[in-house]
C-alpha positions in Angstrom: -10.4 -8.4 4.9 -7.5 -11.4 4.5 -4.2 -10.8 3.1 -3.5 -12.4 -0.1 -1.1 -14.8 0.0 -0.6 -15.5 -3.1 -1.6 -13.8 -7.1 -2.1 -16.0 -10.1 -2.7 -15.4 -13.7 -0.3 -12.2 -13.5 0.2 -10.9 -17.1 4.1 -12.2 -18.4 4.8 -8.6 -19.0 3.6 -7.0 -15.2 6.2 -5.4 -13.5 6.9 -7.1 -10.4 9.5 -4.8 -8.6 8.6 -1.7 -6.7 10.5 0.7 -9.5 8.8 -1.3 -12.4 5.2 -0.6 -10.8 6.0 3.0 -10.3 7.7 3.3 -13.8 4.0 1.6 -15.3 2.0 4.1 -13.4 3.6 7.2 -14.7 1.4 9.3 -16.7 3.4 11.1 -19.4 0.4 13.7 -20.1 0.4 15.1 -16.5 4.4 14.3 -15.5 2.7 12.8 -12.6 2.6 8.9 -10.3 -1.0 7.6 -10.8 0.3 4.5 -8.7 -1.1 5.4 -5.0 1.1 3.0 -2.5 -1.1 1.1 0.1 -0.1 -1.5 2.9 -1.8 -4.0 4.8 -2.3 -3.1 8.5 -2.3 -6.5 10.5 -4.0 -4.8 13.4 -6.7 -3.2 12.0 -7.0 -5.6 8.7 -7.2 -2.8 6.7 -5.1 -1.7 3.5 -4.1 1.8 4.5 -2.3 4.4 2.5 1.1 5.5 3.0 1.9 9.4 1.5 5.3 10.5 1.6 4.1 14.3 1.6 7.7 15.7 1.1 11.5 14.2 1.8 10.8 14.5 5.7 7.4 13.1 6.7 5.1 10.1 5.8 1.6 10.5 6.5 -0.7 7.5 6.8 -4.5 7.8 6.6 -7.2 4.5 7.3 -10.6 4.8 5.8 -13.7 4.2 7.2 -16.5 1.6 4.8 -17.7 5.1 3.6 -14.3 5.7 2.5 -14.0 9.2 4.9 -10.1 9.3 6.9 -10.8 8.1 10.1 -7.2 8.0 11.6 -4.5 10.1 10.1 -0.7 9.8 11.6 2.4 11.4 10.8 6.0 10.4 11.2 9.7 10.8 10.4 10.0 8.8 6.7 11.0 5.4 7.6 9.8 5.4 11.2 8.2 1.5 11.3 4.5 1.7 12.2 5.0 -0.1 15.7 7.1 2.5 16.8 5.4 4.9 19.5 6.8 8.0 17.3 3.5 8.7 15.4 1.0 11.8 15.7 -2.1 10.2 15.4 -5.5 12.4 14.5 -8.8 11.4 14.6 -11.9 12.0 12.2 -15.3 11.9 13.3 -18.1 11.8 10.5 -22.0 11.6 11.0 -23.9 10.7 7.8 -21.1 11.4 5.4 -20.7 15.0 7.1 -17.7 15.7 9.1 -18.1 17.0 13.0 -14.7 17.1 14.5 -11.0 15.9 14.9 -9.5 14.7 17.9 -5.8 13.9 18.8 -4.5 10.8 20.4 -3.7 11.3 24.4 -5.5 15.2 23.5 -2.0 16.4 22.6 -0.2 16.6 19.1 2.8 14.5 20.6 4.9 12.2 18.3 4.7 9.7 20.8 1.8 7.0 19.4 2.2 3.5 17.7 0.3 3.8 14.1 -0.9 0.3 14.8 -2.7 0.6 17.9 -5.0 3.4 16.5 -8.1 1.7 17.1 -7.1 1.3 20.9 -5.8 5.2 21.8 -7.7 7.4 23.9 -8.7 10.8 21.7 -9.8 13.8 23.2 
């Protein structure tokens, strides 16, 4: 998948900073963010998403074609995804079903770079 380098034909009226996107995805019914953030990972050429799941950790999950988690690290928030201070899981699916989960280096260390995830050893 390529990176965009470039938009056109955005709306005059879209928000184009980070708080005007989030402010446009609130959803005044529910009180809740409908905006889910996602990056591009330049290793794996995949847009992965980032979940801040509270004021300590980010968890970031990559998706196989079938959409199922695949990878699923977790850091301290703000900890830069080249950093080898990542608890990487892995997913394994068979015909949509899931069969098991393995860690990266078979321990539950914070001690794995998000972007190699495609290159750890799982066991």
């Amino acid at each position: 998948m390529a990176r965009p380098d470039s938009v056109s034909a955005i709306p005059e009226n879209f928000p184009t900073t980070e708080h005007g996107l989030h402010r446009a995805s609130f959803d005044p019914n529910y009180s809740v963010d409908v905006m889910e953030p996602l990056s591009y990972n330049p290793a794996t050429g995949a847009l992965e998403r980032a979940l801040q799941v509270d004021k300590n950790w980010t968890i970031r999950v990559s998706n196989d074609t079938s959409n199922n988690p695949v990878y699923q690290g977790k850091a301290v928030v703000g900890s830069a995804t080249s950093a080898a201070v990542w608890q990487v899981t892995q997913f394994n699916w068979s015909s949509g079903n899931f069969i098991s989960q393995l860690w990266a280096d078979s321990n539950e260390n914070f001690d794995n770079v998000w972007d190699s995830v495609s290159a750890l050893t799982y066991g």
